[in-house]
C-alpha positions in Angstrom: 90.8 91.6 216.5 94.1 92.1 214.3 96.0 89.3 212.7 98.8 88.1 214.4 100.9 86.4 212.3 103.6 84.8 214.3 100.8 83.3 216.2 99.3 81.2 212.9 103.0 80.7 212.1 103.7 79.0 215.7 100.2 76.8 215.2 101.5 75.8 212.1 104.9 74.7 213.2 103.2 72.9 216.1 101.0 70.9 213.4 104.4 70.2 211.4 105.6 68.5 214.9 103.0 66.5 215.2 103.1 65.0 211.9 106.4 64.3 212.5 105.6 62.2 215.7 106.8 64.7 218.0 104.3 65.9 219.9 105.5 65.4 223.3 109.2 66.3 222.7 107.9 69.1 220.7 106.3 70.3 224.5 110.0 70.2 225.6 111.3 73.2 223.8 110.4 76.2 223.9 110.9 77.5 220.7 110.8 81.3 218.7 109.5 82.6 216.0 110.8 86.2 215.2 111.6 88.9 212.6 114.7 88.5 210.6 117.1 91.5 211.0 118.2 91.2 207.8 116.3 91.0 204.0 118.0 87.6 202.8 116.8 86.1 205.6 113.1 86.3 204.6 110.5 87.9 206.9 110.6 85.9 210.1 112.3 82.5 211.3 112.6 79.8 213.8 114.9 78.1 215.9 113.0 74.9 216.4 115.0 72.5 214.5 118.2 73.3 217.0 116.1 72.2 219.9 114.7 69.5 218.8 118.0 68.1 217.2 119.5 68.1 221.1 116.2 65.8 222.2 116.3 63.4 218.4 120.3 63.2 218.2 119.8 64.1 214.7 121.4 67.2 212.9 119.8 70.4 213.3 119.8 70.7 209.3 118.3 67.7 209.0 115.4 67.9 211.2 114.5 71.7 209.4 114.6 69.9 206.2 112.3 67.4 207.3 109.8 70.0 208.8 110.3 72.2 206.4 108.9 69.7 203.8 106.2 69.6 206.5 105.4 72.8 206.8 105.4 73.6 202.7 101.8 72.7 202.5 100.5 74.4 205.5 101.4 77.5 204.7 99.8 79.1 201.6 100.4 82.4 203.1 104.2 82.1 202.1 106.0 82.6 198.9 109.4 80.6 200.6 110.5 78.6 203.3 113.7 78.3 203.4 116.4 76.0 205.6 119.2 78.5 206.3 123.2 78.8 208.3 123.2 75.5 210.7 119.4 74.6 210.4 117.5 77.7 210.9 113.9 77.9 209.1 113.6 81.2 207.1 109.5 82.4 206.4 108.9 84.8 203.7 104.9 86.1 203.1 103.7 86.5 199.6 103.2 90.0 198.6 99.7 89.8 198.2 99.2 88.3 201.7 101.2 91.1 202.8 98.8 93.4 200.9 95.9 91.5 202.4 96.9 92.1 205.8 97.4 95.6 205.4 94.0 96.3 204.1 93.0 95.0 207.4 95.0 97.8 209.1 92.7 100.6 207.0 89.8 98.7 208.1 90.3 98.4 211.8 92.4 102.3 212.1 92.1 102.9 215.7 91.1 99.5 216.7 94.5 98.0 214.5 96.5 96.3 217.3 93.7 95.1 219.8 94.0 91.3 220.5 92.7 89.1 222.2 95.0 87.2 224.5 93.5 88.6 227.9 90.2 87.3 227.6 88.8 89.3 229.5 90.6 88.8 232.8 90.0 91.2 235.7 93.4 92.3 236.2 94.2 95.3 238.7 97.6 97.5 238.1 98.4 99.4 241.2 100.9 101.9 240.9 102.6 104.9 242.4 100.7 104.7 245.7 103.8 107.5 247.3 102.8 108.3 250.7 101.5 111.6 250.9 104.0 112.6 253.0 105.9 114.9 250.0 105.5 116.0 246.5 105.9 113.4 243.3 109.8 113.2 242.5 111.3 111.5 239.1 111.4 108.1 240.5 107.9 108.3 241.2 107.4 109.7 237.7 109.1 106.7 236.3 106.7 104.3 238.0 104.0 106.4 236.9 105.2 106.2 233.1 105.0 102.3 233.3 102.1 101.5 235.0 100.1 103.5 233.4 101.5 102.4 229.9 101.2 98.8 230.8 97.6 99.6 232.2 97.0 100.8 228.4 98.7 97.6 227.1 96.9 95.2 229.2 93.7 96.5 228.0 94.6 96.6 223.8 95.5 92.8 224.6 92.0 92.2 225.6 92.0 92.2 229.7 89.8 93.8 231.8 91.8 96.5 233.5 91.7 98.5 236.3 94.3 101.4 237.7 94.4 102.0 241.4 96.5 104.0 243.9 97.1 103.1 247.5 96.7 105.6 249.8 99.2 105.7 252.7 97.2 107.8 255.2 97.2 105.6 258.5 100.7 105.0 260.3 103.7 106.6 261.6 104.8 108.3 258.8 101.7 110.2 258.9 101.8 111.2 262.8 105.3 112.7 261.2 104.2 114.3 259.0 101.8 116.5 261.2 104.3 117.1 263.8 106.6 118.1 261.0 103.6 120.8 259.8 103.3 121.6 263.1 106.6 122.5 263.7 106.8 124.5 260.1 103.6 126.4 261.5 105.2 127.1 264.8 108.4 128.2 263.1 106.5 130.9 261.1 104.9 132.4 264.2 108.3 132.7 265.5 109.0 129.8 267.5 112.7 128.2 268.2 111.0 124.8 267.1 113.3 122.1 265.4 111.3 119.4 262.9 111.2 116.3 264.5 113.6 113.4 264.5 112.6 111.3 261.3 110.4 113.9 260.2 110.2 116.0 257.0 112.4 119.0 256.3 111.4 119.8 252.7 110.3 123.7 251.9 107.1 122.4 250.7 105.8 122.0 254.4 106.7 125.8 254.4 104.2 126.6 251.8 101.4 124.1 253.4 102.3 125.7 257.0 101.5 129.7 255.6 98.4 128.5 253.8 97.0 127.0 257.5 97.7 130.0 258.9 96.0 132.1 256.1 93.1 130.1 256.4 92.4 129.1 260.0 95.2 131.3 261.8 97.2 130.8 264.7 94.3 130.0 267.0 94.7 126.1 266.0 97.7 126.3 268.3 95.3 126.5 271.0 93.6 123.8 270.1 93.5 120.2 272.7 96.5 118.0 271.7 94.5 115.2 270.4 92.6 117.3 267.9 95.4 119.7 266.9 97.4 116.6 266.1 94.7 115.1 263.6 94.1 119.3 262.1 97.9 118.9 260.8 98.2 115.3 260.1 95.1 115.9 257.7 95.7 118.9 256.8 98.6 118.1 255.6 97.7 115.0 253.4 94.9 116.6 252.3 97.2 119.1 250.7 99.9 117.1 249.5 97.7 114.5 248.1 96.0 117.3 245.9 99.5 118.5 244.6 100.1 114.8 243.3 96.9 114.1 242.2 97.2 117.4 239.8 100.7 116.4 238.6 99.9 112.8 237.6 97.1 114.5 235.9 99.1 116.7 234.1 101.8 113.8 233.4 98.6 112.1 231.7 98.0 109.1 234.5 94.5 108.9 235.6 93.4 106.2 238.3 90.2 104.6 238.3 90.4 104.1 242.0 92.1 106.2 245.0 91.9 103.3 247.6 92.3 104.6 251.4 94.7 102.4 253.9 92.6 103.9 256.5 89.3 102.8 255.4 90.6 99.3 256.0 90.7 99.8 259.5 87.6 101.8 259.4 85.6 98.9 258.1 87.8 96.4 260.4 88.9 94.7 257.6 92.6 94.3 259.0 90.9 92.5 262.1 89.2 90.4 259.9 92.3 88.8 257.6 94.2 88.7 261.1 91.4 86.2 262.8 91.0 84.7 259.4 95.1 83.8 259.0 95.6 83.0 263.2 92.1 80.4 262.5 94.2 78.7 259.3 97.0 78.3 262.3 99.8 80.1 260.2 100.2 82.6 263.4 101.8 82.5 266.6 102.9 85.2 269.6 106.0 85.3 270.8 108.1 88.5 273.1 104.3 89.6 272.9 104.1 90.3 269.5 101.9 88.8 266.8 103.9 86.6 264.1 102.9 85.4 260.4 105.1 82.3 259.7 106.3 83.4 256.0 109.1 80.9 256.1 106.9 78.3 255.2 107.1 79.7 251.8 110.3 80.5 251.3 110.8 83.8 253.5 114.0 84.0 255.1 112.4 84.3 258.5 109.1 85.3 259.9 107.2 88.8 260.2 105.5 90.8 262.8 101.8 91.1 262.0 101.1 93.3 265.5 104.2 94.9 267.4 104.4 94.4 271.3 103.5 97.7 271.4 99.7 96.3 270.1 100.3 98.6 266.9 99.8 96.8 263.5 102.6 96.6 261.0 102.4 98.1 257.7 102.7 94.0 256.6 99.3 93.6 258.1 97.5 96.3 256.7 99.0 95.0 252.9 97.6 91.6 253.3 94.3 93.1 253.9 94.7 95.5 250.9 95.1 92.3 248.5 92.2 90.4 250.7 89.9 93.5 249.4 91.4 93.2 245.9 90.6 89.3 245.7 87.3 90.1 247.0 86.6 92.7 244.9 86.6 90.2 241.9 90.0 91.0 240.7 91.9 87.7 239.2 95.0 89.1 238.7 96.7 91.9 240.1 100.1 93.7 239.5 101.9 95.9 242.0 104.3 98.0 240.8 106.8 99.1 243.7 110.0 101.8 243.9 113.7 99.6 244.2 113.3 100.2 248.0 111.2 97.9 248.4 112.9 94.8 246.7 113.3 92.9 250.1 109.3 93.1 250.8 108.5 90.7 247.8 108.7 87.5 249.4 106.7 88.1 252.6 103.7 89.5 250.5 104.1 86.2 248.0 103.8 84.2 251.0 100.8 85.9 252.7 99.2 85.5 249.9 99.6 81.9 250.4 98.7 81.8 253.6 95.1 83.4 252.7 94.7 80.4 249.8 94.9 82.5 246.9 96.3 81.4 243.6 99.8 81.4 243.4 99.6 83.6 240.1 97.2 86.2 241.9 100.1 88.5 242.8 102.1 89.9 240.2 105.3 92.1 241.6 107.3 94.4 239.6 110.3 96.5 241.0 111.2 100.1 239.3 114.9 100.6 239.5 116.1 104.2 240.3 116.5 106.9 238.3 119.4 109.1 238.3 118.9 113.0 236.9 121.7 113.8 235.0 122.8 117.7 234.8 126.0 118.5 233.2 127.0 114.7 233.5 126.5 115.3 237.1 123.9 113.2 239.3 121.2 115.2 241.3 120.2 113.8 245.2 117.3 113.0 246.3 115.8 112.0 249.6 111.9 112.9 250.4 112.8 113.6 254.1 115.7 115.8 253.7 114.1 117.8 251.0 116.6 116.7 248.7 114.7 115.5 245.5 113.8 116.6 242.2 110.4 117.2 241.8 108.2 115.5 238.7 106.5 118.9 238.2 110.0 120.5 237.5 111.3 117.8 235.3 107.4 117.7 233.1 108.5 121.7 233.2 111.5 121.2 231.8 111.3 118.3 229.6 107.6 118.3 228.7 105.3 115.7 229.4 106.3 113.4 226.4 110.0 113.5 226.4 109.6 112.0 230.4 107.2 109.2 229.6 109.5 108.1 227.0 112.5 108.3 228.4 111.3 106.4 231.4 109.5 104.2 229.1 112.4 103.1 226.5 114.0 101.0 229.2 113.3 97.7 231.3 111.7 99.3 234.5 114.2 96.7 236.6 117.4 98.6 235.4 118.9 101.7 236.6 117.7 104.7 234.4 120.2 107.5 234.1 118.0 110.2 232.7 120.2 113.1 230.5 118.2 116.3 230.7 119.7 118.6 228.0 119.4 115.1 225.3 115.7 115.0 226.9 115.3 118.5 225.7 116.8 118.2 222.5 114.6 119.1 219.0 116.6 116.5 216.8 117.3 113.6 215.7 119.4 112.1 218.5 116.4 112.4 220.9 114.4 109.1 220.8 111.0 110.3 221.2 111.5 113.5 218.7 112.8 110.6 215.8 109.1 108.7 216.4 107.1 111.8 216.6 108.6 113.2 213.9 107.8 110.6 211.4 104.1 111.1 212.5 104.8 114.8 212.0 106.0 114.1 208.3 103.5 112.0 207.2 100.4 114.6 208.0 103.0 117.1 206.1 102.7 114.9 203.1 99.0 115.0 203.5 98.7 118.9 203.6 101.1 119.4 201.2 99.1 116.9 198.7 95.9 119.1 199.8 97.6 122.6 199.4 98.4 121.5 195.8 94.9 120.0 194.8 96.6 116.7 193.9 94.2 113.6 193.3 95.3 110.3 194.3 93.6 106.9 194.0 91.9 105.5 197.2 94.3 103.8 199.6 92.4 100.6 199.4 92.2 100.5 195.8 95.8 101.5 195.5 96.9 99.0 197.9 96.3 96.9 194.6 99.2 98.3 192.7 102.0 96.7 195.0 105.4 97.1 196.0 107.8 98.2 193.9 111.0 98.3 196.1 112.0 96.3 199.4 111.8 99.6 201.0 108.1 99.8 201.4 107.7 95.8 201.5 109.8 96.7 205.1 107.6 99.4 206.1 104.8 96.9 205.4 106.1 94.4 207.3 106.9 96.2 210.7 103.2 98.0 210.4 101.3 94.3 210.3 103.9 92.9 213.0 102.1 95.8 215.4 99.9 93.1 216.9 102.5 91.1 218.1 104.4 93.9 219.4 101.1 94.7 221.6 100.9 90.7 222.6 104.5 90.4 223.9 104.5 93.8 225.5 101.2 92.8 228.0 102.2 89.2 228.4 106.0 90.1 229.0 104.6 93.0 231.3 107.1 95.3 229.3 106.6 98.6 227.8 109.8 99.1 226.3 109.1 96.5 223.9 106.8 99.1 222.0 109.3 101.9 222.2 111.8 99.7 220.4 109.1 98.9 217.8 108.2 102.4 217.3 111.7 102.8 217.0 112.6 100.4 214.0 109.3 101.6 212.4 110.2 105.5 212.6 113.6 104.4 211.3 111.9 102.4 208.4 109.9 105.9 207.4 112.3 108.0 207.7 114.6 106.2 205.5 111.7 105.5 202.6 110.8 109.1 202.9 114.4 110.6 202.6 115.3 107.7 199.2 111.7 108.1 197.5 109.6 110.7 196.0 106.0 109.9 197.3 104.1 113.2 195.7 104.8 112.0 192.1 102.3 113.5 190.0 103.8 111.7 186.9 103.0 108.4 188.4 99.8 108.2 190.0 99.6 104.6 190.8 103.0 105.0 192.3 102.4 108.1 194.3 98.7 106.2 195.7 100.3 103.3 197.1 102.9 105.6 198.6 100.5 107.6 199.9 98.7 104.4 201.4 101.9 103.4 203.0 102.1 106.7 204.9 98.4 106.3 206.1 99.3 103.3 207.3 102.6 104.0 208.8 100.9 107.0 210.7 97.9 104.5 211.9 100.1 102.3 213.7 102.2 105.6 214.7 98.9 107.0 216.4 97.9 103.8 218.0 101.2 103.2 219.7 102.2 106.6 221.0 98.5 106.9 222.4 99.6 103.3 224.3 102.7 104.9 225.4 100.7 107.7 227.0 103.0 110.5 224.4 101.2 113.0 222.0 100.6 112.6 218.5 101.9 115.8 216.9 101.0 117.1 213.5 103.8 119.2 213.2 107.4 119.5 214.7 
């Protein structure tokens, strides 16, 4: 596993406060260790003295001196530590630490950012899960981008991961649907046939209505009610669930499991959690429906588990979705939901009380929208009135890595306005262009070097030479800070955390590339450990885009 070196900072710092006597107020704060953002301030620092000052009424300057007298002896790793401004605590690594860590980074390559913090937890991300009632648009693709990348995340920081997607196929929605084919079919044949109130209007039941009739002609129409309800209904999932299987495929999102909502009442498994929550006595009937009383955990009023009507509500089939999940082995599991369904959160927290599981079992995130920007003008979209934007045009247009990045570089939670024509843009204003391009130049370097026959000393024995300028002490820095960046990103659930690493690091290349000769002939020690840096920069390059779910290109 890699080295993380905030980590053994933070342990140390702990050790300091409990030297000082302050090992219970020390559990009061919660304090940081980060990156400086600029080069007098060493390499990282603390805020710790500022909290605890508030708890020992003492100076925050004060109480860094003390630790940092404390701390002095701890840390052999460190050329300085410094007390800086009111009473931060400035850490700055000795070179050849530096160089020490980056030797592990040649030695692990592709395994350089794994850690450990998951331990192995069986932790299920289930994502997407669109009714297949229409084709993928760009809000789905956005929810595809980041479960997928924090499915990669979860499993560099050690969990146990699985994807899943949630088949909608049992409900309304889906008796809609087929009336809606139906109707498309009809239509075709010549019939003055309207689409069903509620139903769905988009042109791609048009194409799914000709290939029916290609293949099994207008002699379904003839067909009893009953079973030429379930031919549409199925055929039409069937269909539309192949068109989005093939473009999350092509978008790079690959599930480990496509879970059926109608094999759960196949198997009677919503019967089941229904007897098992009414025996707990957290039910009751009332105007002859079938109540789950959410509001004792915080719901703002009960919800319908089984309509008067006897018909269960979608409500009940979810709680015996996440039943299966919990008895499938799973000891965590996110679900990762459009903006629409915001409101749903707390009823599902509470079911999942109600069943006795553990109150960190469920894990909820909420993808904000995303608007499609054309000419600075928004694009509509609404599945049922055919008014959306496909994925498959945008991956078209865009490409593949351009919309994972795009819908990756942000917090999920906030509103993504998405600017085609920058997406499509080969330069350096385009975010995910600036960080393959540094990958690009490095394995330019590389051929170069080979198309001129020029000999250079092996990276690991010129790692030994050293740095001569703070330019590549910085690259060095953000390529053994990767670990960390992998650790916060799966703990804090957040993607876009790596994107603004790969970011700083890109920026950090590019600007050692564009103020120092690396092919120096005249200087081969020089031109070695420049040439080490690059491998190392395009290691950690490699290892994040691949978590990100975006190509590695060798040339631009």
């Amino acid at each position: 596993m890699s080295y993380l070196v905030l980590e053994s900072l933070r342990e140390k710092i702990a050790q300091a406060l409990l030297s000082l006597g302050l090992g219970s107020s020390s559990g009061q704060v919660d304090f940081v260790v980060e990156p400086t953002r600029e080069k007098r301030h060493g390499d990282f620092a603390t805020n710790v003295a500022f909290l605890l000052a508030r708890l020992l009424k003492r100076p925050p300057r004060e109480v860094a001196q003390n630790l940092k007298e404390l701390l002095e002896p701890l840390l052999s790793d460190m050329a300085r530590v410094e007390v800086a401004g009111g009473g931060f605590i400035n850490f700055t690594l000795k070179d050849a630490f530096l160089l020490e860590l980056l030797q592990r980074v040649l030695e692990e390559d592709e395994r350089f950012g794994e850690v450990d913090v998951g331990k192995g937890v069986r932790i299920q991300v289930e994502f997407v899960s669109v009714n297949p009632t229409g084709p993928l648009h760009v809000g789905h693709g956005k929810c595809a981008a980041f479960g997928d990348a924090l499915a990669r995340i979860l499993a560099k920081a050690g969990f146990a991961v699985e994807k899943e997607y949630y088949i909608n196929d049992a409900g309304k929605q889906i008796e809609l649907l087929g009336a809606s084919l139906e109707a498309r079919f009809r239509q075709i044949l010549g019939e003055d046939v309207d689409v069903p109130e509620g139903g769905y209007r988009g042109e791609y039941l048009v194409d799914i209505a000709r290939e029916l009739l290609r293949e099994r002609g207008a002699e379904v129409l003839g067909l009893p009610e009953e079973e030429r309800n379930k031919l549409f209904r199925e055929y039409a999932v069937e269909k539309i669930l192949a068109q989005i299987r093939k473009d999350l495929d092509d978008f790079r999102v690959f599930f480990d499991v496509w879970f059926s909502e109608r094999s759960l009442y196949e198997k009677g498994e919503v019967d089941y959690v229904l007897s098992l929550l009414q025996e707990k006595g957290y039910t009751y009937e009332q105007d002859g429906a079938l109540w789950l009383k959410t509001t004792l955990w915080g719901d703002d009023k009960d919800r319908v588990l089984i309509r008067e009507n006897g018909a269960p509500t979608y409500f009940a089939s979810d709680i015996a979705y996440h039943w299966n999940k919990w008895k499938r082995g799973f000891e965590r599991v996110i679900d990762i939901w459009g903006a629409d369904h915001h409101g749903y959160i707390p009823r599902m927290h509470a079911a999942m009380r109600a069943l006795g599981l553990p109150e960190d079992f469920l894990e909820i995130f909420i993808v904000q929208f995303v608007t499609l920007l054309r000419g600075g003008q928004p694009e509509r979209m609404s599945t049922r009135q055919g008014e959306f934007v496909p994925l498959r045009s945008l991956i078209d247009e865009v490409g593949v890595d351009a919309a994972r990045y795009y819908f990756l570089m942000r917090d999920p939670e906030t509103h993504l306005e998405f600017d085609v024509e920058e997406a499509k843009r080969q330069s350096m204003d385009n975010p995910v262009y600036y960080v393959q391009y540094a990958h690009a130049r490095i394995v330019s370097v590389f051929r170069e070097a080979q198309k001129r026959a020029i000999q250079w000393v092996p990276f690991h024995e010129a790692l030994g030479f050293g740095f001569e300028n703070e330019d590549e002490r910085d690259i060095a820095r953000a390529i053994v800070y990767f670990p960390e960046v992998v650790k916060q990103s799966a703990l804090l659930r957040q993607p876009y955390l790596l994107c603004n690493y790969l970011h700083d690091l890109a920026g950090s290349f590019h600007s050692f590339y564009n103020l120092h000769r690396i092919l120096d002939t005249e200087n081969v020690p020089r031109m070695s450990f420049r040439l080490a840096l690059c491998r190392l920069t395009q290691i950690v390059l490699r290892n994040a885009l691949e978590l990100l779910g975006i190509s590695v290109p060798e040339s631009m």
